[in-house]
C-alpha positions in Angstrom: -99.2 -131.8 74.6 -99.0 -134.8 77.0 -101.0 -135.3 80.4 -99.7 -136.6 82.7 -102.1 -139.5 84.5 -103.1 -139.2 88.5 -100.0 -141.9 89.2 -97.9 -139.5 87.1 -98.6 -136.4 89.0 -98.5 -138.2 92.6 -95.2 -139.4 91.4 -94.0 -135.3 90.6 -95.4 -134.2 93.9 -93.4 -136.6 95.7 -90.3 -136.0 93.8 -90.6 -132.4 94.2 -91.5 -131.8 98.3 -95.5 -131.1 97.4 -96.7 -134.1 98.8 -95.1 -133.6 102.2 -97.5 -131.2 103.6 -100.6 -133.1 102.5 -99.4 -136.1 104.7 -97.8 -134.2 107.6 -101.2 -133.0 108.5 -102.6 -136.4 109.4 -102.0 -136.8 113.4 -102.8 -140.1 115.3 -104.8 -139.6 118.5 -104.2 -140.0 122.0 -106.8 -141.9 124.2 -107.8 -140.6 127.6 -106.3 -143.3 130.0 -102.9 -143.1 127.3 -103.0 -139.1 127.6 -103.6 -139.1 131.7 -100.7 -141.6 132.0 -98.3 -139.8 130.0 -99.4 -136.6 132.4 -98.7 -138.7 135.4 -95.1 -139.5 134.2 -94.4 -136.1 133.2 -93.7 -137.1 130.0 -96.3 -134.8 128.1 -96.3 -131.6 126.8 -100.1 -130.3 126.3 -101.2 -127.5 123.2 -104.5 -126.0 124.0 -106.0 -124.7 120.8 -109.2 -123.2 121.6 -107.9 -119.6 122.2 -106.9 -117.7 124.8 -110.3 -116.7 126.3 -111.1 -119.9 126.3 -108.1 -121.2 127.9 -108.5 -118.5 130.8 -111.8 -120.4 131.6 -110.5 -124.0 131.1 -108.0 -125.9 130.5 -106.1 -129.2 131.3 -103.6 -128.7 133.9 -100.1 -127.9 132.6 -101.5 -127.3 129.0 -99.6 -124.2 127.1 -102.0 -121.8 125.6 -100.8 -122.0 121.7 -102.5 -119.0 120.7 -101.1 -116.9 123.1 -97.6 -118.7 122.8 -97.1 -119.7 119.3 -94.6 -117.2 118.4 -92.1 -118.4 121.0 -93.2 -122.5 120.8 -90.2 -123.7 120.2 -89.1 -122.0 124.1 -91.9 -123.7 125.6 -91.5 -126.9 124.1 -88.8 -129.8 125.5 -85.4 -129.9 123.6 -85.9 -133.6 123.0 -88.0 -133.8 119.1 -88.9 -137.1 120.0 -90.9 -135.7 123.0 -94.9 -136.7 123.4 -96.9 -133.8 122.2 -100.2 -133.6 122.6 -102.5 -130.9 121.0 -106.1 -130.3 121.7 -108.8 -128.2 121.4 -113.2 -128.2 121.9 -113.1 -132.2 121.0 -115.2 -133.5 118.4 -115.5 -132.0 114.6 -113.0 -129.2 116.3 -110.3 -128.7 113.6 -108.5 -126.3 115.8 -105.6 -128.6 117.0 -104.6 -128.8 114.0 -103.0 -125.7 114.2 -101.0 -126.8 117.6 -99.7 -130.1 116.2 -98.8 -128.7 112.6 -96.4 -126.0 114.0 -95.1 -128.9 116.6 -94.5 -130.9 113.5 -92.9 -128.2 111.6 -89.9 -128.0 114.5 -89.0 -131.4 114.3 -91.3 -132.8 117.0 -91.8 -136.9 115.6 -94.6 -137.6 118.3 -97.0 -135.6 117.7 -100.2 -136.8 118.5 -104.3 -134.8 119.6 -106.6 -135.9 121.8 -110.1 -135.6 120.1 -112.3 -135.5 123.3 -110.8 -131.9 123.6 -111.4 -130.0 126.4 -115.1 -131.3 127.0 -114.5 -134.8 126.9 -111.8 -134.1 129.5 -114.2 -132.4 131.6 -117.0 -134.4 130.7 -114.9 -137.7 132.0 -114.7 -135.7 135.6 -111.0 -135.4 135.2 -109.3 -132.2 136.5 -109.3 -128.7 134.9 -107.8 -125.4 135.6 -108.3 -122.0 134.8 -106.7 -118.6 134.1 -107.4 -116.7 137.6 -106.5 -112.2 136.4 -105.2 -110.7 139.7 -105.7 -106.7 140.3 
């Protein structure tokens, strides 16, 4: 029987596809001052991650509630794949945006990026928020 060494089996999970996933996970971030510019432009599109109750409470302005909209993403998001993308969620150890920029990643989006302050380092910085008002 032969075993294959650690170079070997990187080398078989490349040739085969397995190693894609592994690196397509790994997002750069977005400062504050880069992620408020791109907003000013328009040329952002923002993933809240933290859920839809706590989207209804807070959110950045113009942010699209992924876990009430992930089924119809690829609506919501722009046409052009090499549109900014921004996903986000509580800020700090949060792993939640993860889930934002992954699917963004899986249809086609090449600039995908998260902003790790999340939500409460936006609010924290005393930039604006919105919220999720129900009507009766």
């Amino acid at each position: 029987m032969k075993i294959l060494s650690l170079a070997g089996l990187l080398a078989v999970f490349c040739i085969t596809g397995l190693g894609v996933q592994a690196t397509a996970a790994e997002f750069s971030s977005i400062s504050l001052n880069d992620l408020k510019a791109a907003m000013a432009d328009g040329k952002v599109t923002l993933l809240d991650c933290n859920g839809t109750q706590t989207f209804s409470k807070l959110h950045i302005p113009g942010a699209i509630d992924f876990e009430a909209n992930k089924d119809r993403l690829a609506e919501l998001l722009p046409a052009q794949k090499d549109a900014l993308i921004v996903s986000y969620c509580g800020g700090g150890s949060c792993p939640k945006y993860k889930h934002g920029a992954e699917a963004a990643a899986r249809l086609g989006y090449t600039k995908v990026k998260y902003f790790e302050p999340g939500i409460r380092g936006w609010s924290n910085a005393g930039e604006n928020t919105e919220s999720v008002v129900n009507s009766r």
